[in-house]
PAZAVO-958634 format. One line per 5 residues: number of its first residue (from 1); their letters; for each residue x, y, z of C-alpha. Coordinates in steps of 0.001 Angstrom, whole numbers, plus 500000, padded with zeros to 6 digits. Layout:
BEGIN
NUM	A	X/Y/Z | ...;
END
This chain:
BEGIN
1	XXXXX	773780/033854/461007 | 770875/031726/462165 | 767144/033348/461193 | 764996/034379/464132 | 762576/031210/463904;
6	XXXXX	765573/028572/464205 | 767076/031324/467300 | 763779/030365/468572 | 763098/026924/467862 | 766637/025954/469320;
11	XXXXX	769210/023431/467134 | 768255/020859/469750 | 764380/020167/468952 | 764886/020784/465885 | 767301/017921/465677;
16	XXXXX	765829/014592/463794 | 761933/015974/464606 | 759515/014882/462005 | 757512/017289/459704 | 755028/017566/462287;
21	XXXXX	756901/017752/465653 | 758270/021280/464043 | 755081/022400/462502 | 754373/022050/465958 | 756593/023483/467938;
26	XXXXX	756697/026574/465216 | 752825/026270/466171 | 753656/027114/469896 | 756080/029730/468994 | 753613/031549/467282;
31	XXXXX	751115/030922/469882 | 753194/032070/472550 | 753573/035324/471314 | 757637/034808/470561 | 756799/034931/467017;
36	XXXXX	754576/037494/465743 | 751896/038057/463092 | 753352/039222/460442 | 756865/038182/460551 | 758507/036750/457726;
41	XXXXX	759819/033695/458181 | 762922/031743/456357 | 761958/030518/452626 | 761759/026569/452293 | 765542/026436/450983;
46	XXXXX	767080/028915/453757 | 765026/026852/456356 | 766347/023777/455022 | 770110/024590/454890 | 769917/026166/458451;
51	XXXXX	767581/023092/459895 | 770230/020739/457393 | 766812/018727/456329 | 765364/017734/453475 | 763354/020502/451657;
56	XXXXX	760500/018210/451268 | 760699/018336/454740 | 761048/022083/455274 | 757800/022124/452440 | 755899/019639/454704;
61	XXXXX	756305/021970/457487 | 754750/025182/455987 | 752214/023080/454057 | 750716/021886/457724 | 750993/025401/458884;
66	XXXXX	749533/027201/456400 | 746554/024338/456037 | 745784/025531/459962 | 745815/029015/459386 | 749078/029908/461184;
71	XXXXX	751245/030958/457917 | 750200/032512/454600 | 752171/032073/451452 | 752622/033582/448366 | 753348/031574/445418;
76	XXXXX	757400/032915/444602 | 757445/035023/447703 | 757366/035394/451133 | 755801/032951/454216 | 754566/035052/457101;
81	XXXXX	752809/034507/460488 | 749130/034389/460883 | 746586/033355/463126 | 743659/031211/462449 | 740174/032413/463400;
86	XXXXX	739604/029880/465756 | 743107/030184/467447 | 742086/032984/469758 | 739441/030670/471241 | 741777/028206/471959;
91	XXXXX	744564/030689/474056 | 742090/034045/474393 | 743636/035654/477904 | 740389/037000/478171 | 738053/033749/477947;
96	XXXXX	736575/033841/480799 | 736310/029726/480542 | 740187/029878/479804 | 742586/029897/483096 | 745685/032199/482211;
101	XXXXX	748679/030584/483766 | 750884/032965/481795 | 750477/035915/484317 | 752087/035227/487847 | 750479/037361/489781;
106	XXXXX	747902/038073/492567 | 744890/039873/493222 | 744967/043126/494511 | 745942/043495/498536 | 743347/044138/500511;
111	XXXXX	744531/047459/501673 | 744461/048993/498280 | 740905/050588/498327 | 741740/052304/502140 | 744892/053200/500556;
116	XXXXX	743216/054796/497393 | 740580/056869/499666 | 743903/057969/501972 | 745926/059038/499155 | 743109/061543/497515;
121	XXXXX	743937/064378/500064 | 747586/064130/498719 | 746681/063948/495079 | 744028/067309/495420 | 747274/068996/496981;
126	XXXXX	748702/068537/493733 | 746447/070018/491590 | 748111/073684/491045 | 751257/071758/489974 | 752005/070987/486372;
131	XXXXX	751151/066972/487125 | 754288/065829/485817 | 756561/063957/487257 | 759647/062686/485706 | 761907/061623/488866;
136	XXXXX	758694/060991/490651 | 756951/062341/493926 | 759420/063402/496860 | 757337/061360/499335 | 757525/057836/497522;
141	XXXXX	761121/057927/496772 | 761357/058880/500494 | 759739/055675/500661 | 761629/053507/498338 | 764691/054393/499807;
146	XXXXX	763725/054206/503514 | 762636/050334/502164 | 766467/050068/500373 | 768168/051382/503896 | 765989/049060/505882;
151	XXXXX	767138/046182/504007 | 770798/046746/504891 | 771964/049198/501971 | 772018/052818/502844 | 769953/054826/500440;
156	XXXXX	769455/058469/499600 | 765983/059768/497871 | 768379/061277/494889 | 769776/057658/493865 | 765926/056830/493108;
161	XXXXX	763293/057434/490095 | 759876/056157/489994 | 758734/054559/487212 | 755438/053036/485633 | 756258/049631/486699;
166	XXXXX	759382/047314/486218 | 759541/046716/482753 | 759192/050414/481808 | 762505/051064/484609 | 764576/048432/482328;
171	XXXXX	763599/050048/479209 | 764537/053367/480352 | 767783/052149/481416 | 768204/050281/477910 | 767512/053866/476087;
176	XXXXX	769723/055158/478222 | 772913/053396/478603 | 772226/050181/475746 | 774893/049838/473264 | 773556/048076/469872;
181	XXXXX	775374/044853/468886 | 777107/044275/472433 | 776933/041426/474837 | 774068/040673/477242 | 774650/038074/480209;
186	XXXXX	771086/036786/481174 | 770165/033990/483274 | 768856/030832/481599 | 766067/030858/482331 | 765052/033911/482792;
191	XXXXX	761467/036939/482471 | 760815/036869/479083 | 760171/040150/478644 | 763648/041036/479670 | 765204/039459/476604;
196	XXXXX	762568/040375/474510 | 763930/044527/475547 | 767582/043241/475409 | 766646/041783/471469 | 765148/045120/470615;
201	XXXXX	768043/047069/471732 | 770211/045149/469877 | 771889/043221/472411 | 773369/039406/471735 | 773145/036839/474477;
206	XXXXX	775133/035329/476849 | 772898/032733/478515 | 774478/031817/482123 | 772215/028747/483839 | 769901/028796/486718;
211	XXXXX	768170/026225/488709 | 765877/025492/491363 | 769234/024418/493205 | 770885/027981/491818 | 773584/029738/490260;
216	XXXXX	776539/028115/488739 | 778491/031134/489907 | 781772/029762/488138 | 780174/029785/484477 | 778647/033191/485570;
221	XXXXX	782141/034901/486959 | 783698/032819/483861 | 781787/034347/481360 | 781562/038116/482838 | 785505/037545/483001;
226	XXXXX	785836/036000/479456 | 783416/037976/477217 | 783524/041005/478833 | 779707/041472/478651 | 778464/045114/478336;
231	XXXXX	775445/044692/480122 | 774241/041907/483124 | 770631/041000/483927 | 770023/039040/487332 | 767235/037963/489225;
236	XXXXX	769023/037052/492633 | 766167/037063/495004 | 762871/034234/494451 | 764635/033993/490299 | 761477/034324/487984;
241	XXXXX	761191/031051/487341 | 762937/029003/489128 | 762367/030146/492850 | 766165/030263/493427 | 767957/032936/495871;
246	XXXXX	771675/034013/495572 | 773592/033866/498501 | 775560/037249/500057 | 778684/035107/499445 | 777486/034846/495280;
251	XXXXX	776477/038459/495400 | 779474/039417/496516 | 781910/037937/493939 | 779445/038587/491227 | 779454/042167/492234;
256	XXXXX	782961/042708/492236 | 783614/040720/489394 | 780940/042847/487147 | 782568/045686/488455 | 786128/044271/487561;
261	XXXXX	785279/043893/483443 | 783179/047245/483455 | 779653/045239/483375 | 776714/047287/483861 | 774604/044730/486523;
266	XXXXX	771104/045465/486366 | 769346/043206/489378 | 765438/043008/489634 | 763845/042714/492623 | 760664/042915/491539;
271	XXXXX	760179/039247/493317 | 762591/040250/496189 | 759412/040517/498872 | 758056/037462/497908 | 758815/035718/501037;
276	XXXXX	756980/032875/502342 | 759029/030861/504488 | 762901/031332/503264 | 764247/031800/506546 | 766903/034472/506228;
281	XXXXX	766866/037505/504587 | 770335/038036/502031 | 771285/042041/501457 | 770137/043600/498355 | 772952/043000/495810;
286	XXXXX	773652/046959/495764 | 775032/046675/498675 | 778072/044864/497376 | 778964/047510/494785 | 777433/050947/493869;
291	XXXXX	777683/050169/490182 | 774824/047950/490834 | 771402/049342/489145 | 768445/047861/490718 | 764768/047583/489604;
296	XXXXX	761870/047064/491676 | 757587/046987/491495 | 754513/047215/493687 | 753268/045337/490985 | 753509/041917/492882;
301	XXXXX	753205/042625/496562 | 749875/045314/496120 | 748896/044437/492474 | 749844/044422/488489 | 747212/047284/487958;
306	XXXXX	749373/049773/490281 | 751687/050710/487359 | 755060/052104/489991 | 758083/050983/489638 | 761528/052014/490589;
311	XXXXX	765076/052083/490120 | 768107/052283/492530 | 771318/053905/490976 | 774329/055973/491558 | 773136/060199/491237;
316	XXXXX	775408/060446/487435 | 772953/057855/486293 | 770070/059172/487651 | 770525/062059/486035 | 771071/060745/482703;
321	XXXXX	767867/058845/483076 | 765705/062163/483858 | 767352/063473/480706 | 766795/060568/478409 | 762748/059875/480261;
326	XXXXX	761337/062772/478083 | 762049/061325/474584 | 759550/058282/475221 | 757186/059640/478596 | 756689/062262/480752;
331	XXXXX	756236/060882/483971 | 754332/058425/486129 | 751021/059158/487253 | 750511/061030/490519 | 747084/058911/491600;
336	XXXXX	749498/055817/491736 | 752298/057762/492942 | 750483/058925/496066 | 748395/055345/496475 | 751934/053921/496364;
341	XXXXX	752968/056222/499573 | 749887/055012/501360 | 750840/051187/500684 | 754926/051783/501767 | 753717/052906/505151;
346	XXXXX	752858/049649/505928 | 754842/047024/504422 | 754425/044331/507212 | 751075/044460/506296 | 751402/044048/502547;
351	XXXXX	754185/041271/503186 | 752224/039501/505886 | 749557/039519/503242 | 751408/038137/500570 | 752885/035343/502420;
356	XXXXX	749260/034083/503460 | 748569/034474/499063 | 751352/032587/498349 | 751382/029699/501149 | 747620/029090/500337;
361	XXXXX	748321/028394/496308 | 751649/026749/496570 | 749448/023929/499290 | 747137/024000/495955 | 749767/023001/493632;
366	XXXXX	751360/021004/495892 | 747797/019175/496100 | 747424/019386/492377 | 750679/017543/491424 | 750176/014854/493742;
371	XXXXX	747441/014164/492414 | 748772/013808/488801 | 751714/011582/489907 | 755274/011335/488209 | 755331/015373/488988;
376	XXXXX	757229/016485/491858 | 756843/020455/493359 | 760556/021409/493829 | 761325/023179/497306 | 759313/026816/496495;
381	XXXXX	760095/029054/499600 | 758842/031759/497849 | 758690/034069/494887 | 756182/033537/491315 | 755845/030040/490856;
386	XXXXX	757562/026128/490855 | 759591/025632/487869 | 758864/021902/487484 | 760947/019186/486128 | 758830/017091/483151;
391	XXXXX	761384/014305/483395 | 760892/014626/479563 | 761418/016921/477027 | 757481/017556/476577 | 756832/020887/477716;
396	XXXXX	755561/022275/474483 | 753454/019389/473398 | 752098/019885/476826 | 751273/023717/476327 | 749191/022705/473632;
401	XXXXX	747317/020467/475112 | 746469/022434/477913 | 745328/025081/475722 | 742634/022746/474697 | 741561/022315/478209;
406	XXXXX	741414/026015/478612 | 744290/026260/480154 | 747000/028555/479041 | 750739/027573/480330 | 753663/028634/478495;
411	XXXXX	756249/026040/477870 | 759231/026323/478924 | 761377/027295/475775 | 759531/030822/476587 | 761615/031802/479531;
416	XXXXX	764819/030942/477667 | 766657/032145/474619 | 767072/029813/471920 | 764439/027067/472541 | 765596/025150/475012;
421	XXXXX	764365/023423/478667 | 762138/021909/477311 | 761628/019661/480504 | 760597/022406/482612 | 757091/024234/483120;
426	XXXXX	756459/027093/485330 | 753923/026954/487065 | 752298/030255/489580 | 751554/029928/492551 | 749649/033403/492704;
431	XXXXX	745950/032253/492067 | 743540/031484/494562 | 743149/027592/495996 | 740131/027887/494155 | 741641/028420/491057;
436	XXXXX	744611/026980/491114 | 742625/023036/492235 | 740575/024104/488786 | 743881/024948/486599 | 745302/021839/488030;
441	XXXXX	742646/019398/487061 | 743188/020896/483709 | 746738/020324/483883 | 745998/016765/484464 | 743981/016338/481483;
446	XXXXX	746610/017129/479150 | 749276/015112/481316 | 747576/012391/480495 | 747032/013236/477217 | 750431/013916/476296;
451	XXXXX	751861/010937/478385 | 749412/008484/476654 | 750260/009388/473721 | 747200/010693/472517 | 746267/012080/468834;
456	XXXXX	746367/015937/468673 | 742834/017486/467994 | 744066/018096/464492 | 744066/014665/464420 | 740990/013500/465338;
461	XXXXX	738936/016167/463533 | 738737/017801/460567 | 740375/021218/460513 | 737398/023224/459982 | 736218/021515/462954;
466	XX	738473/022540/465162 | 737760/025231/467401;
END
């Protein structure tokens, strides 16, 4: 069984790369965040055998790692992540010289502070209550499922939960129905943080492959029909990252397939309002089977700091997630809850408003890639970001270089499982023009860094130098 690093680092780059190329890609691993500090990685001689290299090589590797801080070894033991001092002042999120292209998201709407002051009233009404709340306020999922019916699947309040955001609903589901050591389909690529919950639980992989063109529904109906997979994760509407949507007709016969080999589908719409200019509006995929569960946010059409989230399911389920909620939280916070019921009132406002967002920065990429030339935006109608095509497999030597133009990009290996795409970048079209002209001119830098050829800073400084 392959060790977590060469899972990560893919059989493909590591194919015939030199010393360095791995120390570096290891380097953006690390970096990235999909190894940790701390982990142990493979000895020399397991890395070797796995990699089938030389172990001079497989010494080399460690040796450059460890001489810029980002392993530490002991002498007849172990070789573990680290970070170097200066590393967080290369990628620091927080920098406020660095541009964080990692995050795809917006500012908050403009309706959030009227919303806020409108929603006190409701949360004082509260007070004598016990101010927990594990299916969540009456009102909101009034709300939620008012939004689900409107959007052409009829929904009743007791098929919903509220949650603190998106990624909390999976993980709840994942406690509740996950099965340790079964199959996962996920799309490739796909939100990293979605297979990172899948890996924790247990789960092993199925990787189906998505596009900016779409779906190849064959491979996905193939593999639900041929493995059997316990558990499905889909993205059908503005895919994080490729921009894609899923037809009705795909829904459809992905539905019923699922449903067919006893799949649990879990679909995330947490991009599904994401609209800019699509054109027509597909039904949400529970609508072509009631096994579907569903997962949605207000965390990217009002803002990432309103922790609600939802999910969608059948009243058994439901029921088994109230009952499983306890062991890990209590409930979701009743100031959010009740800003949330403010915001759902008027969702033509809060789409309207993140059309305008997202028109205005994908113009700024647009602007920013023709600038660069060889880089092409894709067709983005919507949704995160443009998942661009490198025309090379560079997007990790490109990360880094970015990253010393204080610009932070994740490659795109990161929104994959087991290293690979490495001709794509995603990049968001959430920021302002403002920022997103300024994260582009960055962008170009290390473009034409990278496609020059140019020496890595390690190179042309000594490493206590490099900062």
């Amino acid at each position: 069984m392959a060790s977590r690093l060469v899972e990560q680092l893919g059989g493909q780059n590591a194919a015939g790369a030199s010393a360095t190329s791995l120390a570096e890609q290891i380097r953006a691993l690390i970096l990235d965040g999909r190894l940790t500090v701390g982990e142990r990685l493979p000895s020399e001689r397991a890395l070797a055998l796995e990699l089938r290299r030389s172990r001079s090589t497989t010494t080399r590797v460690y040796g450059l790692l460890e001489g810029d801080g980002y392993v530490v070894r002991r002498h007849g033991g172990s070789t573990r992540v680290a970070l170097p001092h200066t590393a967080h002042r290369l990628s620091d999120p927080d920098d406020d010289e660095a541009i964080d292209l990692s995050i795809a998201s917006m500012d908050s709407t403009p309706g959030l502070y009227d919303a806020t002051v409108r929603s006190l009233p409701r949360l004082a009404a509260l007070r004598g209550t016990s101010g927990y709340s594990l299916r969540g306020l009456p009102e909101l999922r009034d709300a939620v499922a008012a939004r689900f019916t409107d959007r052409g699947v009829e929904t009743d309040p007791d098929e919903i939960i509220i949650t603190s955001g998106a990624v909390n609903a999976f993980n709840l589901i994942l406690a509740t129905i996950g099965r340790r050591g079964e199959r996962a389909l996920v799309e490739q690529p796909t939100f990293p943080h979605a297979l990172e919950a899948l890996h924790r639980y247990g789960y092993r992989m199925l990787p189906t492959p998505v596009d900016v063109t779409g779906w190849d529904e064959r491979h996905v109906t193939d593999t639900l029909l041929r493995s059997r997979p316990h558990l499905a994760y889909l993205i059908p509407d503005f895919h994080n990252p490729t921009g894609a949507t899923m037809s009705d007709a795909e829904r459809s016969r992905i539905a019923t397939t699922a449903r067919s080999t006893g799949t649990h589908v879990v679909v995330d719409e947490t991009t599904a309002e994401l609209d800019i200019d699509r054109g027509w509006a597909p039904l949400p995929m529970s609508a072509h089977s009631p096994q579907v569960i569903t997962v949605g946010s207000m965390s990217k059409i009002a803002w990432g700091g309103l922790r609600i989230g939802w999910i969608r399911a059948d009243r058994a389920l439901i029921a088994r997630l109230i009952s499983t909620r306890p062991s890990f939280e209590l409930g979701t916070a009743l100031l959010e809850q009740c800003i949330a019921v403010e915001l759902l009132q008027d969702m033509p406002a809060l789409t309207a408003h993140v059309a305008s967002r997202l028109r205005a920065g994908r113009a700024a990429v647009a602007a920013g890639l023709g600038a660069l030339g060889g880089l092409t935006m894709p067709p983005t109608s919507g949704g995160l970001s443009t998942w661009l095509d490198l025309g090379a497999p560079v997007s990790t030597e490109l990360s880094l270089a970015a990253r010393r133009h204080g610009l932070i990009v994740p490659p795109g290996p990161r929104f994959t499982t087991g290293g690979v795409l490495e001709r794509r970048l995603r990049v968001p079209i959430t920021l302002s023009p403002e920022r997103t002209t300024d994260a582009m001119e960055r962008l170009g830098r290390a473009w034409t860094h990278v496609m020059s050829g140019g020496a890595t800073v390690d190179e042309q400084a000594p490493r206590a130098a490099v900062i």
